[in-house]
C-alpha positions, 0 to 999 in steps of 0.5 A: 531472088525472093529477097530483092522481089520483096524488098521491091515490094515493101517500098511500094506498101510502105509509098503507099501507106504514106499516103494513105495516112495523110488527112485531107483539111476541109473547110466548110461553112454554111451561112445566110444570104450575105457573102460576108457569112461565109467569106472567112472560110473561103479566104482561109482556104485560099490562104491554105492553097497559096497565093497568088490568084494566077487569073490567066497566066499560062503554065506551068507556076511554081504556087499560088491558085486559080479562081472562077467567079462566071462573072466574065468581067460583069456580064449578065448575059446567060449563056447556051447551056453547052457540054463540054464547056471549055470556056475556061479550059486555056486560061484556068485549065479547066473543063466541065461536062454534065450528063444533061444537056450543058452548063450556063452562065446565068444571074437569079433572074436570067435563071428564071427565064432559062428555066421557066420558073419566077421563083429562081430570082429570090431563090439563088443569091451570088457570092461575087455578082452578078452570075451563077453555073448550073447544069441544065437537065441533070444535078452532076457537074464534072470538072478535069483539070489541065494545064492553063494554056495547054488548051486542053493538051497536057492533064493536070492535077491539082493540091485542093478544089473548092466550090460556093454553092446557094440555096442549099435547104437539105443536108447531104442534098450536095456533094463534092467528091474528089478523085486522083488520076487513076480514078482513086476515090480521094474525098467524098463530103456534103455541103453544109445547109444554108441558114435561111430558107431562100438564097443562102450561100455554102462553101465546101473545100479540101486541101491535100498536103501529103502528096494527094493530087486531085484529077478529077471533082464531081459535083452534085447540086441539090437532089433534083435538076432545075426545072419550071417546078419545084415540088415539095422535098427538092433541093436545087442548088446553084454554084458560084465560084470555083477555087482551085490550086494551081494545075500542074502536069499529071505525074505520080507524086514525088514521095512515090518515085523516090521510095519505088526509086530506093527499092529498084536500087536495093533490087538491083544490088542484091541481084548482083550479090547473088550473081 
């Protein structure tokens, strides 16, 4: 009986091995306060991640990719800072939480009021106007993902997530790290540092193409939360649009099924030819 148990287990090191030697395909840049200094890296990546760009058409699609911009057809309204923030959770099958007390939708200059500080409205700059997202009370943003007209019900996963960022002044202040459904880290980087002091914009994305599915991103901005002050040494950070692959259901990659499938097969011949 040792021969069918190991061949059950070289089947499942070989799946895992496979993916485990793919490479995930990162795009970033780090540029002035012009979307246009950044605008080559983000279409690049959205053509990596296919198209269309599904809006908010329900699930399951074959291809294409979601996009949030938090611009909510224009508005410039800042929102109650609220967690978990499921704005977005039916139509583009995502969901935020932070440790602190929300997330809100804000422009530059209605991030001045939300946070008592006259200095936000020439320190952030949007990439597609007019409003940006921030946590309040913490730099930690977690984004699952879900099935876009599940409402929440069926998790899914999804081939690549990106982020534009503003203001980042501090290399390895802002990170985005990427995680499958069984809480496996697949990808840890730093956003690039943007190229002028005030209202620069960044953009940091990562393609899987070897069968990786992302469940879950964790995002920090900045070394510090946004606040009435800034003190010497921080770092804070504002995030503009999301792009993502499309969601689709959570389930173990394909690859994985057909080869733990081949060696259950050859597991139950050699049991019968002992028999």
């Amino acid at each position: 009986m040792l021969l069918p148990v190991r061949l059950v287990f070289s089947f499942a090191a070989i799946s895992l091995s496979t993916l485990a030697a793919a490479a995930p395909i990162t795009f970033s840049a780090g540029g002035d306060g012009s979307a246009a200094s950044i605008q080559s890296t983000v279409d690049s990546f959205r053509l990596a991640l296919g198209t269309p760009s599904n809006g908010d058409a329900p699930g399951p699609l074959a291809g294409g990719r979601r996009e949030i911009n938090w611009d909510g057809g224009g508005s410039t309204n800042t929102t109650a800072a609220i967690t978990p923030f499921n704005t977005f959770l039916d139509t583009r099958g995502v969901q935020l939480s932070t440790p602190g007390t929300g997330l809100s939708q804000a422009t530059p200059d209605g991030l001045e009021g939300l946070f008592s500080n006259p200095t936000y409205g020439e320190t952030f700059g949007p990439f597609s106007s007019a409003r940006l997202l921030v946590p309040v009370g913490s730099n930690i943003t977690d984004v699952l993902f879900f099935l876009p007209g599940s409402n929440g019900a069926v998790a899914a996963t999804v081939s690549g997530f990106g982020a534009v960022f503003t203001d980042v002044d501090l290399a390895n202040s802002t990170t985005i790290a990427l995680f499958d459904a069984y809480g496996n880290s697949l990808y840890s980087a730093s956003v690039e540092a943007g190229t002028v002091a005030d209202g620069s914009l960044s953009f940091l994305g990562v393609v899987f193409n070897g069968g990786e599915r992302i469940a879950r991103a964790r995002i920090t901005t900045g070394n510090s939360a946004l606040g009435p002050n800034d003190g010497v040494g921080v770092d804070v950070v504002a995030m503009d649009d999301f792009i993502y692959g499309e969601p689709l259901a959570a389930v173990p990659a394909p690859g994985t099924l057909a080869l733990l499938g081949l060696g259950l097969a050859g597991f139950a011949a050699a049991w019968r030819r002992e028999r």
